[in-house]
C-alpha positions as CSV (number, residue, x, y, z in Angstrom):
1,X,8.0,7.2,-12.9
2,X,5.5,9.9,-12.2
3,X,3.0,7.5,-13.0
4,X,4.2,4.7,-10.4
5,X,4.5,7.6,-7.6
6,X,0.7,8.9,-8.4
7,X,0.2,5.1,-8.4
8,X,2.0,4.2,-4.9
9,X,0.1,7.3,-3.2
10,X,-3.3,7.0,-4.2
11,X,-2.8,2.8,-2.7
12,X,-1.4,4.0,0.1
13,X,-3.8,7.6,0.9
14,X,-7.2,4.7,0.2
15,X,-5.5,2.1,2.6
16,X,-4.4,4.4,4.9
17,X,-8.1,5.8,5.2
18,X,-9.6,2.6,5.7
19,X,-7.4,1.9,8.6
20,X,-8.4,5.3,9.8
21,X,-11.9,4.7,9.8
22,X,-11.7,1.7,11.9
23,X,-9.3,2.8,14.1
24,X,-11.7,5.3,14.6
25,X,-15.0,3.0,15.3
26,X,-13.0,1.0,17.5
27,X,-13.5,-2.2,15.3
28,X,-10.8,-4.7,14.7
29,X,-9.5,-4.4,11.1
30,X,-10.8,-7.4,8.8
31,X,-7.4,-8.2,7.8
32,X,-8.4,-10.9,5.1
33,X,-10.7,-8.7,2.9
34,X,-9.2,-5.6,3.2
35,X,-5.5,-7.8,2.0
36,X,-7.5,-9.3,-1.2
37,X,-9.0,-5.2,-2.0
38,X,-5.3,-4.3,-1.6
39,X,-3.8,-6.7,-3.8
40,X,-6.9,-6.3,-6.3
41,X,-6.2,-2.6,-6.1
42,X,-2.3,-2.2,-6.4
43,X,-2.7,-4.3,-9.5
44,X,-4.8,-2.6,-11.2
45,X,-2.8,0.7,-10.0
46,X,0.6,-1.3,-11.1
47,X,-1.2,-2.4,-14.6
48,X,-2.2,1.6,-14.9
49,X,1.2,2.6,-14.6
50,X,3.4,0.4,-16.2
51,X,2.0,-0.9,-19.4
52,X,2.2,2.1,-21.4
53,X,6.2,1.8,-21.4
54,X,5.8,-1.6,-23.0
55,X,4.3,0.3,-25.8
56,X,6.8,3.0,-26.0
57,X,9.5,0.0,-26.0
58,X,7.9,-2.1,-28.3
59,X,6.5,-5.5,-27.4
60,X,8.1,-7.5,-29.9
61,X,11.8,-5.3,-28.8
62,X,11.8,-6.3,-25.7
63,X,9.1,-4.3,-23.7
64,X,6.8,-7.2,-22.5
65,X,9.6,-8.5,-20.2
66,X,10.4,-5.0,-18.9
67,X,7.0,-4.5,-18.1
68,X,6.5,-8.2,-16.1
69,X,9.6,-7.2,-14.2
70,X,8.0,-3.4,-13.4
71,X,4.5,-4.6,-13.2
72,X,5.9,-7.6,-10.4
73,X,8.4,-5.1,-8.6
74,X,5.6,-2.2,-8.5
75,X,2.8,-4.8,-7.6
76,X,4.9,-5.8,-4.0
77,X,6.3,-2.5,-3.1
78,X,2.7,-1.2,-3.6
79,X,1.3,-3.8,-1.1
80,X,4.0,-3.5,1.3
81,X,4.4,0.4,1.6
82,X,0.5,0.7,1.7
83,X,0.1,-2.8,4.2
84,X,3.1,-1.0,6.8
85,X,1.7,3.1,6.1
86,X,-2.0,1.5,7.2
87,X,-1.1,-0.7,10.1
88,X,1.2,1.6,11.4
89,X,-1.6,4.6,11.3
90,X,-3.9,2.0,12.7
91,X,-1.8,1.2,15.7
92,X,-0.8,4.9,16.4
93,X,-4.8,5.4,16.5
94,X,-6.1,2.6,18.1
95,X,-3.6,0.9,20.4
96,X,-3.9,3.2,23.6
97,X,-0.5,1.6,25.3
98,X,1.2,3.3,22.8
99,X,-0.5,6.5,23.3
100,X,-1.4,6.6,26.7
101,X,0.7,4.0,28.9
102,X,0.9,4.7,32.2
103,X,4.5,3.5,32.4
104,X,7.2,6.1,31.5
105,X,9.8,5.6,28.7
106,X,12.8,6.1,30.5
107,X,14.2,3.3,32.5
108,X,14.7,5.0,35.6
């Protein structure tokens, strides 16, 4: 578990500061590549974290399943926590109709 969380926040800090510096330079966000480093990246992170359980299971007891299931289930909430953290940092940055919109909030 600890290993999953140091996992899920180092994706998610590395993504987060990419978005940042773009946001920053006031360049559009190169959605394709940065997806493909994401997904490259949360593996390896997901691989990192759960494979030692299959060992401490056993392999031949049962631990290789456990560890597709955990290595699938981390992989996806790795991408999607880091993919919504990111874009959502991005937008707060960049998008200036959220931050400065001349319209007021209220309906009135």
């Amino acid at each position: 578990m600890l290993r999953n969380c140091k996992s899920l926040l180092a994706i998610t800090t590395a993504y987060s500061v990419a978005c940042s510096l773009f946001a920053f330079g006031d360049t559009a966000l190169p959605e394709a590549v940065f997806f493909w480093a994401l997904l490259i990246g949360s593996a390896g992170a997901s691989a990192w974290a759960n494979l030692p359980l299959g060992a401490q299971l056993g392999w031949a007891r049962g631990g290789l399943p456990v560890v597709m299931v955990l290595f699938f289930a981390a992989l996806i909430a790795y991408c999607v926590i880091a993919l919504v953290v990111g874009s959502a940092l991005y937008d707060a940055l960049i998008n200036p109709t959220t931050l400065y919109s001349p319209y007021s909030s209220s309906p009135f």
